[in-house]
C-alpha positions as CSV (number, residue, x, y, z in Angstrom):
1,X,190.8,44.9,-14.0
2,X,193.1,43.7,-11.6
3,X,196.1,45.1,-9.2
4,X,199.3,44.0,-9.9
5,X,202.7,44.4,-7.6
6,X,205.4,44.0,-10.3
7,X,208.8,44.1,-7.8
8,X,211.9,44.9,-10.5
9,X,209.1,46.3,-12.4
10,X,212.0,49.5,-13.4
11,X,214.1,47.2,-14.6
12,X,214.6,45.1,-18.0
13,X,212.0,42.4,-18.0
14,X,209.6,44.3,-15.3
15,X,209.1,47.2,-17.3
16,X,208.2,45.2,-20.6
17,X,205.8,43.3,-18.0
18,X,204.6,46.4,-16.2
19,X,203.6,47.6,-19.6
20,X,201.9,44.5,-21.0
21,X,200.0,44.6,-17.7
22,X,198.9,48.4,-18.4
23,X,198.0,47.6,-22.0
24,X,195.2,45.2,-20.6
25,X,194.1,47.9,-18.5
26,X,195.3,46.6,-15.1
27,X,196.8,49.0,-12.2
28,X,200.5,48.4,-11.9
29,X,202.3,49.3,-8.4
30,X,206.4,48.4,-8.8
31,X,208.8,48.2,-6.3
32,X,211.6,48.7,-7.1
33,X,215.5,49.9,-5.6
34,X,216.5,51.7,-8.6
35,X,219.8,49.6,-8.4
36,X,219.9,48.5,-11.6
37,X,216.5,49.9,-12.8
38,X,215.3,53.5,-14.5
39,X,212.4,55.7,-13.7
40,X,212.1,56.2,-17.6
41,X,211.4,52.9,-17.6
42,X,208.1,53.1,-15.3
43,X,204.6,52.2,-16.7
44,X,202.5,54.4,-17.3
45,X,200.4,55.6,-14.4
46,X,202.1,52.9,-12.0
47,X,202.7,53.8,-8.6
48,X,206.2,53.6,-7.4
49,X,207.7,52.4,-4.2
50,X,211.7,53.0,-4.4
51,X,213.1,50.9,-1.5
52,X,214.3,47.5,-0.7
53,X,212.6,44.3,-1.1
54,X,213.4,43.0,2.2
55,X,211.8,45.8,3.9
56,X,209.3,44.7,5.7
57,X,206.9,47.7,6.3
58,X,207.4,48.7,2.1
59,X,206.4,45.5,1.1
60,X,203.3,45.2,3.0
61,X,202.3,48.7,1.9
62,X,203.2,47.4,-2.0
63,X,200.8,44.8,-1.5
64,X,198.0,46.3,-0.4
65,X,195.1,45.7,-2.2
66,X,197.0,43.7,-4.8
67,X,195.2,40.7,-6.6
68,X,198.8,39.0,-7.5
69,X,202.6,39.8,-7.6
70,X,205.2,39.3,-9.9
71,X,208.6,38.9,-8.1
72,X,211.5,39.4,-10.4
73,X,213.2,41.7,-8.3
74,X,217.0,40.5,-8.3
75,X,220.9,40.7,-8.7
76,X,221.1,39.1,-11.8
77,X,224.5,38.1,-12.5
78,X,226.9,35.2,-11.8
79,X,230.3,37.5,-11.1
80,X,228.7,40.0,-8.9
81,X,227.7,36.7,-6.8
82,X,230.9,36.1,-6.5
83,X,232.9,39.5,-5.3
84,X,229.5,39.6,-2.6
85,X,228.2,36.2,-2.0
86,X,226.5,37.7,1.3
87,X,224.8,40.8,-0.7
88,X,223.6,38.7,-4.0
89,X,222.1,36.4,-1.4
90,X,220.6,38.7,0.9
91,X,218.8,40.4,-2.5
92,X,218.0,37.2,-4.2
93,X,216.5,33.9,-1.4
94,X,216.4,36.4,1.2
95,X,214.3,39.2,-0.4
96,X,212.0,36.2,-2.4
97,X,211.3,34.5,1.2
98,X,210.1,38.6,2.0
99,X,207.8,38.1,-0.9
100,X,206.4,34.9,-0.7
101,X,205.3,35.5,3.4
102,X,203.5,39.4,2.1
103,X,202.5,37.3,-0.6
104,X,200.7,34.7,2.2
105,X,199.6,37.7,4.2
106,X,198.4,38.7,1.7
107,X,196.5,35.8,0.1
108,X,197.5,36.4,-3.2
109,X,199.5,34.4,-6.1
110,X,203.1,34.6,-7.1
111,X,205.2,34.0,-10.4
112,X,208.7,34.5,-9.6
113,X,211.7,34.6,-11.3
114,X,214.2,31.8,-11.5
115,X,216.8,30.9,-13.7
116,X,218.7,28.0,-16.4
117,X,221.9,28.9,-14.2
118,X,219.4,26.1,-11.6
119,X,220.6,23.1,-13.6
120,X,224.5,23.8,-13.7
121,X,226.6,22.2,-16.2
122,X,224.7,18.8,-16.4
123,X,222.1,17.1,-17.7
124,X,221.0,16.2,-20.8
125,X,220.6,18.6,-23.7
126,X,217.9,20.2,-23.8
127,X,217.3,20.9,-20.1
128,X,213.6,20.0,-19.2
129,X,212.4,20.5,-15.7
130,X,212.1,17.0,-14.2
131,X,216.3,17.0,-15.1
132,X,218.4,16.6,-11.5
133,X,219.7,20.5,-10.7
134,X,223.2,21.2,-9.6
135,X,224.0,25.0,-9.8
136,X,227.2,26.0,-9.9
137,X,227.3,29.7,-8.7
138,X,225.5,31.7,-5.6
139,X,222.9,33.0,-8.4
140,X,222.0,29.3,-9.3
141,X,222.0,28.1,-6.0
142,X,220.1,31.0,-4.8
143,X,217.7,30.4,-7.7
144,X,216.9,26.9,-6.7
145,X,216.5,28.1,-3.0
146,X,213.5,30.5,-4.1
147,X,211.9,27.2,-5.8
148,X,212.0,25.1,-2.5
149,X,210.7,28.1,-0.7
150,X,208.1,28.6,-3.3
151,X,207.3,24.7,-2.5
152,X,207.2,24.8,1.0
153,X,205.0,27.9,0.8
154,X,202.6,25.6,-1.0
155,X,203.2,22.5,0.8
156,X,202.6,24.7,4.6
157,X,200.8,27.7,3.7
158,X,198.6,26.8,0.6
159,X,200.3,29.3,-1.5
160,X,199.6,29.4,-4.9
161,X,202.8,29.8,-6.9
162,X,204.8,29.9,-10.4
163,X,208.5,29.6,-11.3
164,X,209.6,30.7,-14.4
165,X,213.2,29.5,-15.5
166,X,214.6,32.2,-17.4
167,X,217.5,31.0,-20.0
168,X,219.3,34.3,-22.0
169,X,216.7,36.7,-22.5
170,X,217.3,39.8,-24.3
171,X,215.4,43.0,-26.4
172,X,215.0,46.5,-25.4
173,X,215.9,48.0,-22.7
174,X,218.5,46.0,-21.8
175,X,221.1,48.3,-21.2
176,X,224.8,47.5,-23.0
177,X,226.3,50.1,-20.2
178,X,225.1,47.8,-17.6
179,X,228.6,45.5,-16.7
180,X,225.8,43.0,-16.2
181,X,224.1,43.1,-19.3
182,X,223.7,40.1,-21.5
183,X,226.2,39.6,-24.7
184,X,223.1,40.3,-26.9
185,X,222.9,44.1,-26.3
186,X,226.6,44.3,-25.7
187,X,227.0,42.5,-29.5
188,X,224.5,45.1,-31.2
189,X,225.5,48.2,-29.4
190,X,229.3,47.6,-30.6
191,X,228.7,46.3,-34.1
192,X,226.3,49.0,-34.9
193,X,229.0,51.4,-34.2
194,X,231.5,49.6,-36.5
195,X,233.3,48.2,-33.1
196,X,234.9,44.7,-33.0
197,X,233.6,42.6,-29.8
198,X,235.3,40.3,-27.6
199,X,234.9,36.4,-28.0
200,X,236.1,34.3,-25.4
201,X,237.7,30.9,-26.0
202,X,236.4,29.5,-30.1
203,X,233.5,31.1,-29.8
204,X,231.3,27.8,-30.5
205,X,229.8,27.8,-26.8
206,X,226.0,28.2,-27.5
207,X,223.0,29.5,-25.7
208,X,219.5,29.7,-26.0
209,X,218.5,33.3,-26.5
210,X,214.6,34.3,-25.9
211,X,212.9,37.7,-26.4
212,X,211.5,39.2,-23.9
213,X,208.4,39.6,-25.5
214,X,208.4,35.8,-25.5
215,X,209.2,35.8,-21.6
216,X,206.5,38.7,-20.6
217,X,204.0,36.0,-22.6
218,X,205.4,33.4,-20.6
219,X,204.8,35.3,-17.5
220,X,201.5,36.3,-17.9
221,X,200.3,32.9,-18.7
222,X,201.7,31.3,-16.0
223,X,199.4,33.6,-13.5
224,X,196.3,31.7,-13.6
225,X,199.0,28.5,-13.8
226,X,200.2,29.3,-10.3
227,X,199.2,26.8,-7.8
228,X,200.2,25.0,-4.6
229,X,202.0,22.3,-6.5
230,X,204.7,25.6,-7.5
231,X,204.9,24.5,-10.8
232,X,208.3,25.3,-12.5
233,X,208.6,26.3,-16.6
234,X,211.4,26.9,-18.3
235,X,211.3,30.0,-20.6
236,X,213.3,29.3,-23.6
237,X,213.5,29.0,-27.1
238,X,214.7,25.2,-27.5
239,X,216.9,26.6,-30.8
240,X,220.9,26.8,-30.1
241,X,222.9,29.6,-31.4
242,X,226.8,29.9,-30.9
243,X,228.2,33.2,-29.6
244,X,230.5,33.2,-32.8
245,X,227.0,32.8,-35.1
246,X,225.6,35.8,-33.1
247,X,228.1,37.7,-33.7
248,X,228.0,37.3,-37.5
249,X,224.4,37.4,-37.5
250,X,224.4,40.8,-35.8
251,X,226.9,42.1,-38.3
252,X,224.9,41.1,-41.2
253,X,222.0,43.1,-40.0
254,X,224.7,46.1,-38.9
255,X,226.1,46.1,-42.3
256,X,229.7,46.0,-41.0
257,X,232.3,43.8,-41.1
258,X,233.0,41.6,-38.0
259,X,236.3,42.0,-35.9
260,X,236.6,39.8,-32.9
261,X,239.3,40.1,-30.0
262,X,239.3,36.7,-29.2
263,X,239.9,36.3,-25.3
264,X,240.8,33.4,-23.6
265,X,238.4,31.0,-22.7
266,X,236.7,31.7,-18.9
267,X,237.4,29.4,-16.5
268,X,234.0,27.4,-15.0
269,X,231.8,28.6,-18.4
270,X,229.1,26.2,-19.4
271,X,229.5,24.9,-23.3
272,X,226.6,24.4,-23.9
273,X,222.6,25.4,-22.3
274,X,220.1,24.5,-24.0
275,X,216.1,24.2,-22.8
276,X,213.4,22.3,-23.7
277,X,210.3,23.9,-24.1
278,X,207.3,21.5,-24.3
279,X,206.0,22.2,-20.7
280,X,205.3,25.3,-20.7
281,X,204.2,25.6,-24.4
282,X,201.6,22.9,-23.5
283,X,200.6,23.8,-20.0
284,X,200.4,27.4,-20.6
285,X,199.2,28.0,-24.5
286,X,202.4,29.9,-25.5
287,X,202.7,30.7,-29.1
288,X,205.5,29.9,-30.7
289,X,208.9,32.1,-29.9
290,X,210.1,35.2,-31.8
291,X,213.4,34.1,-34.3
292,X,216.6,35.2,-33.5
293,X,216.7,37.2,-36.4
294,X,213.5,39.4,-36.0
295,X,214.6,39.9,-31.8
296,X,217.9,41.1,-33.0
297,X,216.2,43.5,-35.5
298,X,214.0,44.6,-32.4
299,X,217.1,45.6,-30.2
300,X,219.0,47.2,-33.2
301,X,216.0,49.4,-33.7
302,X,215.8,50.4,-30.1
303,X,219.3,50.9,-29.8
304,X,218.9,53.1,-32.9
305,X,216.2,55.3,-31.6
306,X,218.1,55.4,-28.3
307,X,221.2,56.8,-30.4
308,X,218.6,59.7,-32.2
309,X,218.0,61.0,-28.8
310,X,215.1,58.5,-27.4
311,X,215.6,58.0,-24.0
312,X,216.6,54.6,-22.0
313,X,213.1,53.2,-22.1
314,X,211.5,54.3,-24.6
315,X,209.2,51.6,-25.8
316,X,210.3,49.1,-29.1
317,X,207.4,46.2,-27.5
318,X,206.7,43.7,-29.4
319,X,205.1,41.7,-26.9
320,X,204.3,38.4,-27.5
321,X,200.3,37.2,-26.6
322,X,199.7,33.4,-25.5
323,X,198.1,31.3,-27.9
324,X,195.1,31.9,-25.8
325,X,194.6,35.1,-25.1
């Protein structure tokens, strides 16, 4: 049984983690500011530490004893970025350079966070991960900083360290009141009520949506993956599906017809993101991803049991296992 910091761990992905680590009978600790994260969302039996990640004296207490961290504390969203560059910044390289030093006090692991929004609108489709980078937004760019940070800490310090490239993940928990929510639970939490949703430009840009089920796999494999080297994987599903499709899709399970407000397309969106998936599913034993269709069923039925008086985090897993385990 091991100790595990989880930093985010009240949040989206690091509660679904947090649990998944409990399950297999590890202690949890999370840090967490509470920013964006929920207390109902807290593992069972974790202990909490509500504060900010670049706090110095926190973050050595949240490691103490630990035998590895997960960092995916973070402000994840491209427009926020942009109304406080300095803020999204400060949270995001800043507060994963605060990690990775505790994390070399500490002598202990890291898989971190880091995202698609890395590779910017080039590149060949699908992305892989020896594809140049060239974000285009703070997040992105801030992304790729925690990756050279992540390198130098292996190339100086001998740290041992993962980086996990998260393309659109979605499920449970993800919170369609959140302004920075993804379009997945914003799509399901409309069209379940009988609402029409809003479609910007045709509605043929496409993504490549992964359950989180898929990505808590993905980060629990890539633990004993971590090394000096700071290995990078994207977490994806390698299957492209246009927002238009997902909105149909999610109406056919809502069993409601599907009214759009189309928008006007957004200035600077990506067409297209796509990933390739080979490296990680080869390096680290992942089984094969959840369909779109079954995820989406997943969220609906959280969403639903949310809606009978469940609260925000109650639990609709579904976690996925590596091939290995």
């Amino acid at each position: 049984m091991a100790r595990i910091l989880v930093t985010g761990g009240c949040g989206f992905i690091g509660s679904h983690l947090g649990q998944a680590l409990y399950e297999r009978g590890d202690t949890v600790v999370v840090l967490d500011d509470l920013s964006t994260g929920s207390t109902s969302n807290l593992t069972p039996g974790a202990r909490l530490l509500v504060g900010d990640i670049n706090d110095r004296n926190l973050l050595e207490d949240a490691c103490q004893g630990v035998d590895a961290i997960f960092h995916l504390a973070a402000i994840a969203s491209v427009e926020r970025g942009v109304r406080d560059w300095t803020g999204t910044h400060r949270a995001n390289l800043s507060g994963t350079i605060a990690v990775l030093d505790a994390a070399r006090v500490a002598r202990v692991p890291v898989v971190y966070a880091s995202s698609a929004a890395v590779y910017g609108a080039g590149g060949q489709l699908p992305l892989d991960e020896s594809q140049a980078v060239s974000p285009l937004s703070a997040y992105g760019a801030d992304k790729l900083g925690c990756e050279q940070h992540a390198r130098v800490g292996g190339h100086v310090h001998g740290m041992a360290t993962a980086g996990m490239r998260f393309f659109n993940v979605f499920g449970p928990r993800q919170d369609p009141r959140s302004p920075y929510t993804g379009v997945i639970s914003v799509f399901c939490d409309r069209l379940r009520r009988g609402q029409p949703v809003d479609i910007f430009g045709d509605g043929r840009q496409t993504r490549d949506f992964v359950h989180v089920g898929d990505v808590v796999a993905a980060l629990l494999a890539a633990l004993p993956a971590a090394s000096t080297a700071a290995p990078v994987f994207n977490v994806c599903t390698g299957q492209p599906t246009s927002v238009l499709r997902l909105a149909e899709t999610i109406a056919e399970l809502c069993g409601t017809p599907l009214a759009v407000n189309w928008r006007p397309g957004r200035a600077g969106e990506i067409a297209h993101s796509l990933g390739e998936r080979a490296k990680a599913r080869d390096a680290l034993l992942l089984a094969e991803p959840m369909p779109l269709r079954a995820g989406l069923q997943n969220t609906l039925a959280w969403l639903d049991e949310r809606g009978n008086g469940t609260a925000l985090g109650a639990a609709v897993p579904l976690v996925r296992t590596a091939a290995a385990a």
